[in-house]
TISE-240171 format. One line per field, with one value per atom (N, C-alpha, C): x, y negated, z; atom name. Coordinates in steps of 0.2 Angstrom, whole numbers, plus 5000, padded with zeros to 4 digits. Atoms other than C-alpha are relative to their C-alpha. Example, Ala and Ser with C-alpha at 12.3 -4.5 7.8 and 13.67 -1.06 7.14 Angstrom:
// residues 2
X: [5004,5062,5004,4996,5068,4996]
Y: [5006,5022,4994,5006,5005,4995]
Z: [5000,5039,5000,4999,5036,5003]
atom: [N,CA,C,N,CA,C]
***
This chain:
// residues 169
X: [5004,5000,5004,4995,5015,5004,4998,5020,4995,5006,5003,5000,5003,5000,5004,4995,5017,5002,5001,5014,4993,5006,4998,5003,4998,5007,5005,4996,5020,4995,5003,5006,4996,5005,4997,5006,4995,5013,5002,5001,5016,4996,5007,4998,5001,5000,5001,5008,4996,5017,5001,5003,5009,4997,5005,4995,5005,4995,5011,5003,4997,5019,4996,5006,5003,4997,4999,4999,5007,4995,5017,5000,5001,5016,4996,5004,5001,5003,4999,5006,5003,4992,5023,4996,5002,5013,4994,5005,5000,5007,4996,5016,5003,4999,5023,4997,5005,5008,4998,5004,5005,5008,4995,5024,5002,4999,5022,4993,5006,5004,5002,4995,5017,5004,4998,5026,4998,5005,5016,4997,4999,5011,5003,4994,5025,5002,5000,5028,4996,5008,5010,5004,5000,5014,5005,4994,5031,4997,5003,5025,4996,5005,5011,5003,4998,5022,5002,4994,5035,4994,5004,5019,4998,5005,5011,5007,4995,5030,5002,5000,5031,4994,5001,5017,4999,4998,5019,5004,4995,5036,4998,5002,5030,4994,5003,5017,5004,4996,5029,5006,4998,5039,4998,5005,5025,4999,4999,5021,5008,4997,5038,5005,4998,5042,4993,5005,5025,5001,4996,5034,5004,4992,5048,5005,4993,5060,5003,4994,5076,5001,4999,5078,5008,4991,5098,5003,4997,5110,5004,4996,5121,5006,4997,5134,4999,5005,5124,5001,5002,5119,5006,4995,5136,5004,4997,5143,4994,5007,5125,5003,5002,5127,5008,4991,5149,4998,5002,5142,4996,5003,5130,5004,4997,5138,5005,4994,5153,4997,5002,5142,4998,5002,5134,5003,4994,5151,5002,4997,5157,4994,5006,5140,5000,5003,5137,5007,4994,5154,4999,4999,5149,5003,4996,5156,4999,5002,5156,5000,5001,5150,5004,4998,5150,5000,4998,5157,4996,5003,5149,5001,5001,5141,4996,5003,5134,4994,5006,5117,4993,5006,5100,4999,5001,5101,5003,4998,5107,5006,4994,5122,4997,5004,5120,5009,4995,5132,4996,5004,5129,5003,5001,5130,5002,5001,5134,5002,4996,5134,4996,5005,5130,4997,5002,5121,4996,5001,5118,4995,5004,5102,4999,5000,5102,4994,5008,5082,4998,5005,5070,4998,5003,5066,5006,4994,5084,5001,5001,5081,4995,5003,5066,5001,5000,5071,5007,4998,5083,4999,5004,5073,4996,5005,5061,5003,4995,5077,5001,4999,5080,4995,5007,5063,4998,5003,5058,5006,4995,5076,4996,5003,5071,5007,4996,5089,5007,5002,5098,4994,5003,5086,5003,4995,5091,4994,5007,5083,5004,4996,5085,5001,5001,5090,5001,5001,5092,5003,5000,5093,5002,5001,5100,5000,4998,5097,5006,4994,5114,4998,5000,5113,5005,4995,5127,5002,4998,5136,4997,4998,5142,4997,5006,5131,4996,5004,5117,5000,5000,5117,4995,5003,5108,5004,4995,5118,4995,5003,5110,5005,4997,5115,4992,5004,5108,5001,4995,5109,4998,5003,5109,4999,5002,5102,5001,5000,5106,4998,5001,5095,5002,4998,5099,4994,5004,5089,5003,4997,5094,5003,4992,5103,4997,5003,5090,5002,4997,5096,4996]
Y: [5006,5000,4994,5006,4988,5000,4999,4992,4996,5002,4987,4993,5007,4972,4995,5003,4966,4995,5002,4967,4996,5005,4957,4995,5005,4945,4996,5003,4944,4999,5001,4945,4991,5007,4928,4995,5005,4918,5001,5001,4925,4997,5003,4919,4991,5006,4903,4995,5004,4899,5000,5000,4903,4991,5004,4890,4993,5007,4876,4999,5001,4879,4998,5003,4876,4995,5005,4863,4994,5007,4854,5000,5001,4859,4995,5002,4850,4992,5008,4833,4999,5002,4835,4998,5003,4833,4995,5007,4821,4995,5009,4810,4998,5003,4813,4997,5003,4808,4994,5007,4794,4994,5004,4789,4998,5002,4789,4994,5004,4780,4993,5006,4767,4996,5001,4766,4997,5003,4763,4995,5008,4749,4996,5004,4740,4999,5001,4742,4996,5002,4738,4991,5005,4721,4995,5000,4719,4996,5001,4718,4995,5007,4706,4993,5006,4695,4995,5004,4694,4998,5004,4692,4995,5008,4676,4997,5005,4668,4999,5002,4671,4996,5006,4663,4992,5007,4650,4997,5005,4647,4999,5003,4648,4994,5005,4635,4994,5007,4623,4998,5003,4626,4998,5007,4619,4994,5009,4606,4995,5003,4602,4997,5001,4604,4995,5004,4593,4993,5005,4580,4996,5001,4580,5000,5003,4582,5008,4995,4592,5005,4996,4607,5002,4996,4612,5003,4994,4625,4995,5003,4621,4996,5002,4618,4993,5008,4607,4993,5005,4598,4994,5002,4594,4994,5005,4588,4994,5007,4576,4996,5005,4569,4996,5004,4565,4996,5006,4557,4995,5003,4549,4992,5004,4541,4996,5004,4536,4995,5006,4527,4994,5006,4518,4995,5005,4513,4995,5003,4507,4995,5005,4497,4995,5005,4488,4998,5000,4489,5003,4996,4499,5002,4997,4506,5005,4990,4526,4998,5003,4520,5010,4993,4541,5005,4996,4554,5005,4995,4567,5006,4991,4582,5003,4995,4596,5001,4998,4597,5001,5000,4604,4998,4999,4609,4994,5007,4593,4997,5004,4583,4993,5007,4567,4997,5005,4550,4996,5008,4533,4995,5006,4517,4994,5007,4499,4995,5007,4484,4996,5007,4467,4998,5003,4461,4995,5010,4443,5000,5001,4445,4991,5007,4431,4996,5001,4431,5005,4996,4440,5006,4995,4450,5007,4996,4459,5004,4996,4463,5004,4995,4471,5005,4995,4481,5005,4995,4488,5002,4997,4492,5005,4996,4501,5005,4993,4512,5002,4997,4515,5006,4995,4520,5007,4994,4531,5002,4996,4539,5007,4994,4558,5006,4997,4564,4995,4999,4557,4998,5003,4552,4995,5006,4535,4999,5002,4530,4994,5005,4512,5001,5002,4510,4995,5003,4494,4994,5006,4476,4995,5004,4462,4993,5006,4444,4994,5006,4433,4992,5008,4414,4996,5005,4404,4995,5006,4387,5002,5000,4394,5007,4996,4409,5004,4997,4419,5009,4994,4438,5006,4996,4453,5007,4996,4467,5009,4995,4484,5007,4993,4502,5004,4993,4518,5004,4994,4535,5004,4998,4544,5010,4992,4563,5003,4997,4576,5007,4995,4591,5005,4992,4610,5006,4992,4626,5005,4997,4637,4998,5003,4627,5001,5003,4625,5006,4996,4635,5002]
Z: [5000,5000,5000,4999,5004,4994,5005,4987,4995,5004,4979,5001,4998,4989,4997,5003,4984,4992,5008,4966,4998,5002,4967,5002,4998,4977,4992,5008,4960,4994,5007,4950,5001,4999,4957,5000,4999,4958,4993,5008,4940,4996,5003,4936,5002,4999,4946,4997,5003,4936,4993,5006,4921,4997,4999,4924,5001,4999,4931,4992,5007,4914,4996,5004,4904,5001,5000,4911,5002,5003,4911,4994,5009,4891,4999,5004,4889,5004,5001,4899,4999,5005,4890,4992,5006,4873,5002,4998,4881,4999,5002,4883,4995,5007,4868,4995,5005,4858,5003,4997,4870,4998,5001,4866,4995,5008,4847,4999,5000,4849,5001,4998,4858,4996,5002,4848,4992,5006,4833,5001,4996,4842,4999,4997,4845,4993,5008,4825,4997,5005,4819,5001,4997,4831,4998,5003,4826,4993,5005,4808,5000,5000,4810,5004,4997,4820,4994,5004,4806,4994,5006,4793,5002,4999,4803,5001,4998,4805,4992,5005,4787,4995,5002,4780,5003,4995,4794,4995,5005,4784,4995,5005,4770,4997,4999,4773,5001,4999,4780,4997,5004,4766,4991,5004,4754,5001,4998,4765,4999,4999,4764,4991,5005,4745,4997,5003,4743,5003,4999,4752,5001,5002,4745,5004,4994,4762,4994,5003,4754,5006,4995,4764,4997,5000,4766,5003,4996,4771,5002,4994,4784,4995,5004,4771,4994,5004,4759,5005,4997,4774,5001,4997,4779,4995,5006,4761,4998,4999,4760,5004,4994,4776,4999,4999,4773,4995,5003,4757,5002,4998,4763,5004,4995,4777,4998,5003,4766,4998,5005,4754,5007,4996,4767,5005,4998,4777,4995,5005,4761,4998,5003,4757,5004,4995,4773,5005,4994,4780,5009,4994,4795,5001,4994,4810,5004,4998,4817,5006,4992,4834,5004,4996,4838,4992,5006,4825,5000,5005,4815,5007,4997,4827,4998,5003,4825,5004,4994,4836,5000,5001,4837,4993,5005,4822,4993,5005,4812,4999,5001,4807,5005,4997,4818,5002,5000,4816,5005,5000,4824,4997,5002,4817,5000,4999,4819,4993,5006,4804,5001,5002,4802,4994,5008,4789,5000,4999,4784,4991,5006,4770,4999,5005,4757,5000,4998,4758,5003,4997,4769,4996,5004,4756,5000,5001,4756,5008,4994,4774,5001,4998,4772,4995,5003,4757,5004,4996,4770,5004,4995,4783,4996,5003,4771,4997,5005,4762,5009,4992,4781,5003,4996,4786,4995,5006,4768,5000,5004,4768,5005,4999,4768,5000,4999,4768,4999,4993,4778,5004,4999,4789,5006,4996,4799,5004,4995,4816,5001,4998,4820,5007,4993,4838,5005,4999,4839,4997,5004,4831,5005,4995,4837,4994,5004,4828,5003,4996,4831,4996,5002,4827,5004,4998,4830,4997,5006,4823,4994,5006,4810,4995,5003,4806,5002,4996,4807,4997,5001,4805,5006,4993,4812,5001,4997,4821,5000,4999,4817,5004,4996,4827,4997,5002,4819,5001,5002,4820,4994,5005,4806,4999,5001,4804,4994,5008,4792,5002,4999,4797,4995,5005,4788,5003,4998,4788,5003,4997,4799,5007,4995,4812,5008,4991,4826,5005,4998,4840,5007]
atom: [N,CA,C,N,CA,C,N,CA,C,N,CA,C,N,CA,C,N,CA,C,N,CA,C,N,CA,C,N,CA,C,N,CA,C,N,CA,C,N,CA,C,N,CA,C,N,CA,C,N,CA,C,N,CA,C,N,CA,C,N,CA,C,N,CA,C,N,CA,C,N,CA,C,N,CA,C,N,CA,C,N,CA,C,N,CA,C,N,CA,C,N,CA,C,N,CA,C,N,CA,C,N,CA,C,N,CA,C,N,CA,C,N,CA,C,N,CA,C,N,CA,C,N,CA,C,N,CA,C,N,CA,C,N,CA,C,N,CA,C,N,CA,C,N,CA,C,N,CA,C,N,CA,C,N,CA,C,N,CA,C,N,CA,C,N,CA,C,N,CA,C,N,CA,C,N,CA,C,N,CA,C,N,CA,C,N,CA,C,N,CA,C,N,CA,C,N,CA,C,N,CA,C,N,CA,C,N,CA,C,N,CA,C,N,CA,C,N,CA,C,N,CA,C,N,CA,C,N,CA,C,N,CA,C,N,CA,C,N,CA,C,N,CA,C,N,CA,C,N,CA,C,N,CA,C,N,CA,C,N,CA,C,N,CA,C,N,CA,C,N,CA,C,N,CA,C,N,CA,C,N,CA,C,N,CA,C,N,CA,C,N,CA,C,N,CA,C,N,CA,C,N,CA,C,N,CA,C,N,CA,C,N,CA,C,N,CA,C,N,CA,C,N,CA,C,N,CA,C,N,CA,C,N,CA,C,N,CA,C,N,CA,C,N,CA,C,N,CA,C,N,CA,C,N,CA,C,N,CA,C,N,CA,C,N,CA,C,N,CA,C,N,CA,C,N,CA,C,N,CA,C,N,CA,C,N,CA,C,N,CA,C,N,CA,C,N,CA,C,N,CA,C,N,CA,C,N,CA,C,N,CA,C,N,CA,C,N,CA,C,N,CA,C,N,CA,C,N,CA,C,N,CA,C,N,CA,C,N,CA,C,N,CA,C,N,CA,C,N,CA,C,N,CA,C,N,CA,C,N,CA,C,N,CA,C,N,CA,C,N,CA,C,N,CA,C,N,CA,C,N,CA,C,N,CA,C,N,CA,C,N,CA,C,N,CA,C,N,CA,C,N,CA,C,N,CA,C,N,CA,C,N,CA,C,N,CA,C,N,CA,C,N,CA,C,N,CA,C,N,CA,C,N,CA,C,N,CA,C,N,CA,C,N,CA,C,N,CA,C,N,CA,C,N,CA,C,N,CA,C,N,CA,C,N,CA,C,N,CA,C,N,CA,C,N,CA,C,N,CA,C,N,CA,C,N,CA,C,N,CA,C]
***
């Protein structure tokens, strides 16, 4: 009987590690279907992400070829903004308040010249090439009108920006 009883004993611990193994199989493929269902997720959303930043961009680079700002690579940018900046030393006789850096995504100088317009008119069509330039772009920052004896002039400080694609960080 100590022989029988025995063998039933191995027979229910055999049954009952049947039953643990069947059920670790099955939450072993519950998680692997739960970790590919995740996963597929994580792609689908992925995917959608990269498609609403693409047409994002490509929105804002219609709006941007529909008003006419030049969009440039870092390089471009770099050789625009050196010309730039020379014509305009050479035009006005300005002066590199702070040199050519590199930041938030842009080329950025600053600025200083005097300029003594002939008529009124010669001052606003420089403020107006100032305000409508779309590459570089120039921020006034500030104006000062001088009057003295012997002449009048006004004392401009600008900075001048030369955004690029890619830069912003």
């Amino acid at each position: 009987m100590k022989i029988l009883s025995g063998y039933k004993l191995f027979l229910l611990l055999l049954a009952a590690c049947s039953a643990t193994a069947g059920i670790g199989l099955t939450a072993f493929r519950l998680n692997n279907t739960a970790d590919k269902a995740l996963a597929d997720i994580h792609s689908r959303t992925k995917y959608f992400r990269a498609e609403t930043v693409d047409k994002k961009l490509n929105k804002l680079n219609n709006a941007a070829e529909d008003a006419d700002i030049f969009i440039f690579s870092e390089n471009d940018a770099r050789k625009w903004f050196l010309d730039a900046l020379d014509n305009f030393l050479k035009k006005y006789e300005a002066k590199v308040i702070s040199p050519m850096q590199k930041k938030d995504g842009a080329f950025r100088s600053t600025v200083s010249f005097r300029f003594t317009p002939k008529t009124p008119s010669e001052l606003a069509l420089l403020l107006e090439y100032m305000e409508n330039s779309a590459a570089p772009v120039f921020i006034v920052e500030s104006t000062a009108f001088i009057n003295t004896d012997r002449e009048k002039y006004i004392n401009v400080t600008a900075e001048i920006v030369q955004p690029f694609y890619g830069g912003a960080e």
